[in-house]
C-alpha positions as CSV (number, residue, x, y, z in Angstrom):
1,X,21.9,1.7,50.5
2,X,24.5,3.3,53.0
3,X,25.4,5.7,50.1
4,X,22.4,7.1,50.3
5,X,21.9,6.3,46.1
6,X,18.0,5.0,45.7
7,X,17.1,2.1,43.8
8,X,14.8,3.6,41.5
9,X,18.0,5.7,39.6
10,X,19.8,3.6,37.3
11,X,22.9,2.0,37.8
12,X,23.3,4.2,40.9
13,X,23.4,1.2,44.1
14,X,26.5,-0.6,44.2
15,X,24.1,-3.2,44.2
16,X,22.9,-2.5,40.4
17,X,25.9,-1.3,39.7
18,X,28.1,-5.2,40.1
19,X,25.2,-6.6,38.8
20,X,25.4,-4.9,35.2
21,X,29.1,-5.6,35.3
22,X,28.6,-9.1,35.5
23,X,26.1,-9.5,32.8
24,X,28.8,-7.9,31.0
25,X,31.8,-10.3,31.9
26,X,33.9,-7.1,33.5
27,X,34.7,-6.6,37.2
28,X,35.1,-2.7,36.6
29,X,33.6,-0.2,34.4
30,X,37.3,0.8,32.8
31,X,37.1,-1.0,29.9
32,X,33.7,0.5,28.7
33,X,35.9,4.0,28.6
34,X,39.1,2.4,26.7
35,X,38.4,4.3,23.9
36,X,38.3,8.1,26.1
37,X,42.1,9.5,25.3
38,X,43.9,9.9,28.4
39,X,44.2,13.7,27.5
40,X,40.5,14.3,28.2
41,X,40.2,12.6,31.2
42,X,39.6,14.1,34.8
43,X,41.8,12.8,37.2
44,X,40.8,14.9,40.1
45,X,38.3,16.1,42.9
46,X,34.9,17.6,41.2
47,X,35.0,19.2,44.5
48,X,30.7,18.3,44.9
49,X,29.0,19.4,47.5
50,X,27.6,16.8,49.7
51,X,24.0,14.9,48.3
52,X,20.8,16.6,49.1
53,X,18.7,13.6,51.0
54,X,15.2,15.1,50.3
55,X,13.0,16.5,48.1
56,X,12.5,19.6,49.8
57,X,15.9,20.3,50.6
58,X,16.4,20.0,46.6
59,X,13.3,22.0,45.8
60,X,15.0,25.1,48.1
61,X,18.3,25.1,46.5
62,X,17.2,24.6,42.9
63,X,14.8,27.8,44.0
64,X,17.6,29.2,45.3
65,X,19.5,29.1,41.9
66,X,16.6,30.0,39.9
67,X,16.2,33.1,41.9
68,X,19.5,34.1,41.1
69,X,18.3,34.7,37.2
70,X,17.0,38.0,35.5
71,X,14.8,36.3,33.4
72,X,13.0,38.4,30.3
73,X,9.6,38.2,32.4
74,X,10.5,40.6,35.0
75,X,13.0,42.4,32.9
76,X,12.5,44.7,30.1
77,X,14.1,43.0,27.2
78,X,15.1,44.0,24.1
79,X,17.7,41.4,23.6
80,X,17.2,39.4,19.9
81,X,19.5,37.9,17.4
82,X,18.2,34.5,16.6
83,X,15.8,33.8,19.8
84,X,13.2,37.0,19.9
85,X,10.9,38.0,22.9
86,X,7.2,36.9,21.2
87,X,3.9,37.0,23.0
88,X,2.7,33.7,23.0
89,X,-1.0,33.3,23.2
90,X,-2.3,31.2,26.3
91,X,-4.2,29.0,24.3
92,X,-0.9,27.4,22.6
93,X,0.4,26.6,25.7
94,X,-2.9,24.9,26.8
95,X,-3.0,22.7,24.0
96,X,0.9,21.8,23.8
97,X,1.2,20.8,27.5
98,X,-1.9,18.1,27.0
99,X,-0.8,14.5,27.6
100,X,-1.5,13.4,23.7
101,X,0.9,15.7,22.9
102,X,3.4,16.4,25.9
103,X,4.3,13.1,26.6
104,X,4.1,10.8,24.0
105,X,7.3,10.4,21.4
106,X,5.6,7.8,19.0
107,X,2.9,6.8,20.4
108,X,0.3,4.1,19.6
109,X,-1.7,3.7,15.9
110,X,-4.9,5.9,17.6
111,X,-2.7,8.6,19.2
112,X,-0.2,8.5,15.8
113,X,-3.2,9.4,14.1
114,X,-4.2,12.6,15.8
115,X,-0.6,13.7,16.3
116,X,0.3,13.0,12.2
117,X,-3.1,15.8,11.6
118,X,-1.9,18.6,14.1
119,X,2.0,18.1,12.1
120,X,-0.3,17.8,8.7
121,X,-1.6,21.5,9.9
122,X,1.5,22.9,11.0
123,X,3.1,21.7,7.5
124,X,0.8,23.0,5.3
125,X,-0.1,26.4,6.9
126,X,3.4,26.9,7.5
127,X,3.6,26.1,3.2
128,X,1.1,28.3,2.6
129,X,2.6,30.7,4.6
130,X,6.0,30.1,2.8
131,X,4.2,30.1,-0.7
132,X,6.1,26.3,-0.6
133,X,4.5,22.7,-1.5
134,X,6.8,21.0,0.7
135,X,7.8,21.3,4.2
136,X,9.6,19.1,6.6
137,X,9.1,18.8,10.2
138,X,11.5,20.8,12.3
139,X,14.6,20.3,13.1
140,X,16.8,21.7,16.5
141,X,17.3,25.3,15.0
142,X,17.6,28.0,12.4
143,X,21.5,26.6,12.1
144,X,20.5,23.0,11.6
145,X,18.1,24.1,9.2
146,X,20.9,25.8,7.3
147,X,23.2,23.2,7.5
148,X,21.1,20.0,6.3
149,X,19.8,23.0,3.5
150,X,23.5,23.2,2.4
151,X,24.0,19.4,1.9
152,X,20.4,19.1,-0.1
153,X,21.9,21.7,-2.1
154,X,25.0,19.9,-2.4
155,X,23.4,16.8,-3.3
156,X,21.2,18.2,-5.6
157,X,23.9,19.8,-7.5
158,X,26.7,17.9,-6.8
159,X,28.9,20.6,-6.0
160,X,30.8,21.7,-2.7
161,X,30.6,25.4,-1.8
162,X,28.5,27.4,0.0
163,X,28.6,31.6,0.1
164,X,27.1,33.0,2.9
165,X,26.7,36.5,4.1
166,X,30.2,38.0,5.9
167,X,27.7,38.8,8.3
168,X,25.6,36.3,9.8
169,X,24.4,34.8,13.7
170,X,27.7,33.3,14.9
171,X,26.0,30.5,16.6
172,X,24.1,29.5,13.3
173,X,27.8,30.0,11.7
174,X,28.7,27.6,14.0
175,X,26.3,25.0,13.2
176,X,26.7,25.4,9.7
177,X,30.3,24.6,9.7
178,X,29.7,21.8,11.8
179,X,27.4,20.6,9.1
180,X,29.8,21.3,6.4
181,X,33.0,19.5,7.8
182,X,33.4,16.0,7.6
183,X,35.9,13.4,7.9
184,X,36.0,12.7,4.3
185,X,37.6,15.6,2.2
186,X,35.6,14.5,-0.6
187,X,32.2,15.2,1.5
188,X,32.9,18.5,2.8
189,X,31.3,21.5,2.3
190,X,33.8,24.7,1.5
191,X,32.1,28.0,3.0
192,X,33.0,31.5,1.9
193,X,32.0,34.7,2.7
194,X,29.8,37.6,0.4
195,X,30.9,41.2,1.1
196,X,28.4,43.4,2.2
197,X,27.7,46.9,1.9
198,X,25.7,49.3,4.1
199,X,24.3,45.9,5.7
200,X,23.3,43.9,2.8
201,X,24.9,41.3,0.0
202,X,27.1,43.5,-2.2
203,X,25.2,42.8,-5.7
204,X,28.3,44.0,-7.4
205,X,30.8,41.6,-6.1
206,X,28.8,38.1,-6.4
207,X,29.3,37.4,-10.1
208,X,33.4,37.1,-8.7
209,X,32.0,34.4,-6.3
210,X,29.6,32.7,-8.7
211,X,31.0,29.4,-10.8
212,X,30.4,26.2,-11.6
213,X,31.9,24.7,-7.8
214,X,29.0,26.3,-5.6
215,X,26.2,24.4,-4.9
216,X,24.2,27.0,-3.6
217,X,24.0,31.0,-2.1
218,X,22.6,31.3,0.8
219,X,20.8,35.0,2.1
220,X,18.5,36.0,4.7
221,X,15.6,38.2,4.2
222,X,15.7,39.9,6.9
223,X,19.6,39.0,7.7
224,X,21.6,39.0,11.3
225,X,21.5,42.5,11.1
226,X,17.9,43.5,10.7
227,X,18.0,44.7,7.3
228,X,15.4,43.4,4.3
229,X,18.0,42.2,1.4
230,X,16.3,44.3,-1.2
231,X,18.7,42.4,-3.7
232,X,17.3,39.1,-3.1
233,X,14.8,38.6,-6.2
234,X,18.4,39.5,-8.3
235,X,20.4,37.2,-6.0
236,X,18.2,34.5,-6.5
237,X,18.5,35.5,-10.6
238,X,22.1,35.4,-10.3
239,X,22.7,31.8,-8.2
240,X,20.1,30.0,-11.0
241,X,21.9,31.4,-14.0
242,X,25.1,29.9,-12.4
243,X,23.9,26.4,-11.5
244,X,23.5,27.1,-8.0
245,X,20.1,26.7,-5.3
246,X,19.4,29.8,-3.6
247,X,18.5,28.7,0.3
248,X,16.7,32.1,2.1
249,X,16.2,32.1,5.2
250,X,13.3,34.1,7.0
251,X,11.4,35.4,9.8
252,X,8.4,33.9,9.5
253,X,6.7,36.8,11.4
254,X,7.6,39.3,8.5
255,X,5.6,37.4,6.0
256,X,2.5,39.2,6.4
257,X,4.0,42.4,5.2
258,X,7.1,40.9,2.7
259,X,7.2,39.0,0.1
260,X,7.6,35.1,0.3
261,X,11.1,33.1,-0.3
262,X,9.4,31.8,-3.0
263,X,8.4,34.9,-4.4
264,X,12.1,35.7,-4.4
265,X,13.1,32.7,-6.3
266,X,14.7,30.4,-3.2
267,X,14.9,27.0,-3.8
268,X,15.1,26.2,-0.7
269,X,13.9,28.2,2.2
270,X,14.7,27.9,6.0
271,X,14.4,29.7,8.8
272,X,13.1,29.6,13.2
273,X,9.9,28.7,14.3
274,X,10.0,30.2,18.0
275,X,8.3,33.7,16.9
276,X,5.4,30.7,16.2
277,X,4.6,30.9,19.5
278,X,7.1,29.6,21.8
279,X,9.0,30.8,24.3
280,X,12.5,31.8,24.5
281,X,12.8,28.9,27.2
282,X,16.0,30.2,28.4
283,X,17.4,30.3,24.7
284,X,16.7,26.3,24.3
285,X,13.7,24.5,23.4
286,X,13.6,26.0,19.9
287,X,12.8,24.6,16.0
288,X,13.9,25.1,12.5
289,X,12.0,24.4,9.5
290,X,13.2,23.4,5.8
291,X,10.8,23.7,2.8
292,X,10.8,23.8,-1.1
293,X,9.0,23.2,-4.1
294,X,7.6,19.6,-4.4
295,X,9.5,18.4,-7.0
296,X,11.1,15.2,-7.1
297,X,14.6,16.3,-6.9
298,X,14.1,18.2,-3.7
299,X,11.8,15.6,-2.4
300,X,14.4,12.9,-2.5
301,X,17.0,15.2,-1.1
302,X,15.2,15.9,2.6
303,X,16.8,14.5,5.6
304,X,13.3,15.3,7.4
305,X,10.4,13.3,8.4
306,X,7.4,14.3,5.5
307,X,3.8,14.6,6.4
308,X,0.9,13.8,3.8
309,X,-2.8,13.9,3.6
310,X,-4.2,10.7,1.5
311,X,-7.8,9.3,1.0
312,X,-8.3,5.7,2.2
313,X,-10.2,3.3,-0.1
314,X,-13.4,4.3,2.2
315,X,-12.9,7.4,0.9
316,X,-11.7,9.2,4.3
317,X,-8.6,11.3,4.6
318,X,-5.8,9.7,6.3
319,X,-2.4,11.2,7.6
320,X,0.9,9.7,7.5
321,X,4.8,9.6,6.9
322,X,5.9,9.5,2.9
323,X,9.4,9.0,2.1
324,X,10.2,7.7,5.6
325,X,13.2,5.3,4.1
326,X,15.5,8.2,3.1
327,X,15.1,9.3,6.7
328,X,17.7,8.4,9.3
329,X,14.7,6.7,11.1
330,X,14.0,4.6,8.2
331,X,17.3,3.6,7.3
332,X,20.2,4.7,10.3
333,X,23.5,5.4,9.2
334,X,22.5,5.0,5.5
335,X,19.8,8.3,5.7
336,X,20.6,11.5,3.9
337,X,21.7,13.4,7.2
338,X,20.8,12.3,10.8
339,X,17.7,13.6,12.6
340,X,16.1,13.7,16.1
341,X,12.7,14.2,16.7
342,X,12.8,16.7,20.2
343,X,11.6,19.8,18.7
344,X,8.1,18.1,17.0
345,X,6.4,19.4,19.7
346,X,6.8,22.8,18.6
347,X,5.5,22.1,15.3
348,X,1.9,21.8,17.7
349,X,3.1,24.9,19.3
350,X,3.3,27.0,15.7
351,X,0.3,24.8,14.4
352,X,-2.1,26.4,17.1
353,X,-0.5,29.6,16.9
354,X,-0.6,30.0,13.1
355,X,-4.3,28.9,12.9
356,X,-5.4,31.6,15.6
357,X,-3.6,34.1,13.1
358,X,-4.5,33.8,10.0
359,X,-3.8,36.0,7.0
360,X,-4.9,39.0,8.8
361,X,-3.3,38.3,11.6
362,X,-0.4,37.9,10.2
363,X,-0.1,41.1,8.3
364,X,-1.8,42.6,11.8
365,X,1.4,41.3,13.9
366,X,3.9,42.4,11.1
367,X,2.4,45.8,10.9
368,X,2.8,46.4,15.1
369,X,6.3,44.9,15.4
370,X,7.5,47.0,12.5
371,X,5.9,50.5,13.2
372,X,6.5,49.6,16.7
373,X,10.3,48.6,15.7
374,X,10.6,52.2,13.9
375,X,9.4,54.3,16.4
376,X,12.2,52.4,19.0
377,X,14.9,53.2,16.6
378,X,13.9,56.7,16.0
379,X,13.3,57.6,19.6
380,X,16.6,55.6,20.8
381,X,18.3,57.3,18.1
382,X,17.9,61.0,19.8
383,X,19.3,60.1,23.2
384,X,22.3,62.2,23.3
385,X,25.5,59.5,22.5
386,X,23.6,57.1,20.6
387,X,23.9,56.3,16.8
388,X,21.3,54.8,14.6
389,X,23.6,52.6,11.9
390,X,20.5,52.5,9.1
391,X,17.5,54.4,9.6
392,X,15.4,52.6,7.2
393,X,14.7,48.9,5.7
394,X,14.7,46.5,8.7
395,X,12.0,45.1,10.3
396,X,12.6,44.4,14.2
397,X,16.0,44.7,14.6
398,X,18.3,47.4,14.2
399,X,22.2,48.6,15.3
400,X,22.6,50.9,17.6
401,X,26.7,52.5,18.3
402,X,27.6,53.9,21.3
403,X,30.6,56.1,20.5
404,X,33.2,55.9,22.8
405,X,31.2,53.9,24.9
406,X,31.9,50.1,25.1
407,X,28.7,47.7,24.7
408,X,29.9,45.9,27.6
409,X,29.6,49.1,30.2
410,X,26.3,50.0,28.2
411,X,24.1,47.0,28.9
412,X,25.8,46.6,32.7
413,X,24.5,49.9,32.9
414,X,21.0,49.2,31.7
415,X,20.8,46.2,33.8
416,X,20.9,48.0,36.9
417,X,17.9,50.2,35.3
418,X,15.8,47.0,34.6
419,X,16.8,46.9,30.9
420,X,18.4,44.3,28.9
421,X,20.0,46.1,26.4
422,X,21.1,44.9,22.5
423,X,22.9,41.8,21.5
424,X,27.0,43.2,21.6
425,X,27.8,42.6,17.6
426,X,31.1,44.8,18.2
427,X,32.7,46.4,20.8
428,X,30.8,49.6,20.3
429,X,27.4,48.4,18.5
430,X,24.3,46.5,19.9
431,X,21.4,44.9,18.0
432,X,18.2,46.0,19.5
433,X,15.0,44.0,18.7
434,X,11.8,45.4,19.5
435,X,8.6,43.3,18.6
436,X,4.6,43.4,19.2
437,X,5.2,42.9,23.1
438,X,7.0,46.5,23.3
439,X,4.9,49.2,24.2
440,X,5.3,53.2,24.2
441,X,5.7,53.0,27.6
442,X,8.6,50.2,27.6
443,X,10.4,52.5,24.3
444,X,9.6,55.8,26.9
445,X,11.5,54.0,29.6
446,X,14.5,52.7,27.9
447,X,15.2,55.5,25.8
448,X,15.5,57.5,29.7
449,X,17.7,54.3,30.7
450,X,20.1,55.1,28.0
451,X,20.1,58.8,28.3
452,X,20.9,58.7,32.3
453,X,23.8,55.7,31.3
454,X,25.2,57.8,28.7
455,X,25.1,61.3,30.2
């Protein structure tokens, strides 16, 4: 133990370490890295710092780091696109961090049991909420979502192309074409872009897009830039009479006030579950769900885990997995897509939090995060130097230009003030999100923020 490793961290003692490598017939790890290119190998000095002995030696420096961090609890935030600053009720958080739910991934029969009910509630509130038979458990994100949506579609309707908004959350961009690529030609998914006009799908120009080779249009209601696709009832009109799915993506916060996907005519809707109560967690920790009619041609197409209610021949109810096979837990490399399992715990999170709601909750938390949203974009909007891009149809985001003024210097700016200003879309234009959390106050004191930084 000169090294100062400890023996309860894996493969760490030189000990451990010879001891693996003879169960393995090898007198040196090399060979277990053959297949690493050359090219991507680090030949060099990581340059570490030398190894913390103690506990609280490695308690003060990871404080040390932390403190470091301007973290949206002690800053006024009004940063959004994809990860949105939510109250989360204390309650949720009480009844995600118990042990029957915290720690276990499987669990045993009695503890399945209970944990299959609170994913049976979050599934079928979440439905109801959706006006949708059938919903998965989540996945990582709003981009996975998207992307194992895209290859139902696919699968569905055997076709290969996807149109997308031109504008649309370069990180779930990201994971969508990640999703669409593949090593076979054959398999892959081709992407292309809708114009958009004053923020929203340009109706005139999709019938051009529209043919027999896409599989399915995707929109989101509201989209990346805040704005409610008033279009989308005529979108959705427009994919069907051409073949194609129509995946929508949604807030799930707005559906108190808006009408459902399904409402709309999607197919197939997606969208985040973190403004289901759970934090922003640093921008990690988050969930995506998928969910559709119940038919059996959508049914057969999920890559997700299903959760069903069934009576026993007693004549109790019983929860449980159906369809696990076509799952890439039930049969590996053979599922429809692969899957993890790290975000379930959120579906607890949104379970609680959607039960404390209700309907009239529901409409109650849309109503405060859009008037709320409004009265932000109006009063921002009369600070000398800023530009409102749309004064009307969005619901808690919204573009704000700085002419002449560079995001970059803006939010710097507003930093020093105690703000965190908009998401930079463009050089000269921020998305500002403001939700139920913002009060007059807050609006009051970044509308001053920006009119001292831009005088």
């Amino acid at each position: 133990m000169s090294n100062g490793t400890h023996p309860f961290m894996p493969n760490s003692p030189p000990a451990l370490k010879a001891e693996l490598l003879a169960e393995l017939g090898l007198t040196d790890a090399e060979p277990l890295f053959a297949q690493i290119p050359e090219a991507h190998r680090f030949r060099g000095d990581l340059g570490q710092p030398p190894a913390l002995a103690d506990e609280v030696s490695l308690r003060r420096h990871l404080r040390s780091l932390i403190a470091r961090n301007r973290s949206a609890e002690d800053t006024l935030c009004f940063l959004g696109g994809g990860i949105w600053p939510h109250h989360v009720p204390a309650v949720v958080d009480e009844i995600v961090g118990r042990s029957e739910f915290l720690t276990p991934v499987w669990g045993t029969p009695s503890s399945d049991f209970g944990r299959n009910q609170a994913w049976f509630e979050f599934t079928s509130q979440l439905g109801s909420l959706l006006e949708m038979p059938l919903v998965g458990l989540t996945v990582y994100s709003w981009g996975a979502a998207l992307g194992h949506a895209a290859r139902m579609a696919a699968r569905i309707t055997g076709r290969r192309t996807l149109l997308v908004p031109a504008a649309l959350c370069p990180e779930r961009r990201l994971v969508l074409e990640g999703y669409a690529a593949s090593a076979d030609p054959a398999a892959a998914i081709t992407i292309i872009d809708m114009p958009m006009a004053q923020g929203r799908i340009d109706l005139a120009a999709l019938p051009a897009l529209l043919g027999r080779h896409v599989a399915a249009v995707y929109i989101e209601n509201p989209n990346w830039l805040g704005r409610f696709e008033t279009d989308a009832a005529a979108i959705a009109a427009q994919a069907r009479a051409a073949g194609a799915e129509t995946i929508i993506g949604v807030d799930p916060a707005s559906l108190g006030l808006v009408a459902s996907p399904a409402a709309l005519g999607a197919d197939i809707a997606i969208g985040s579950i973190q403004p289901l109560g759970i934090h922003m967690n640093a921008g990690g920790g988050l969930g995506g769900f998928i969910a559709s009619s119940d038919d059996t041609a959508h049914a057969a197409e999920y890559p997700t885990l299903l959760n069903s209610i069934a009576e026993t021949v007693d004549g109790r109810m019983s929860f449980g997995m159906m369809r696990f096979h076509q799952s890439s837990y039930g049969s590996r490399e053979d599922g429809k897509d692969w899957t993890g399992n790290s975000t379930y715990l959120w579906a607890v999170a949104a379970a609680a939090y959607m039960a404390l709601l209700g309907p009239q909750g529901f409409h109650d938390l849309g109503s405060a995060i859009i008037g709320r949203a409004h009265t932000a974009a109006r009063t921002f909007a009369a600070v000398p130097g800023v530009k409102l891009r749309w004064a009307d149809g969005f619901f808690k985001e919204f573009v704000l230009e700085y002419p002449g003024r560079s995001v970059t210097q803006v939010n710097a700016a507003l930093l020093a003030h105690g703000v965190f200003g908009g998401l930079e879309i463009e050089p000269h234009a921020a998305l500002w999100c403001v939700t139920e959390i913002h009060s007059a106050d807050d609006i009051a004191a970044a509308a001053a923020a920006l009119a001292e930084v831009l005088a």
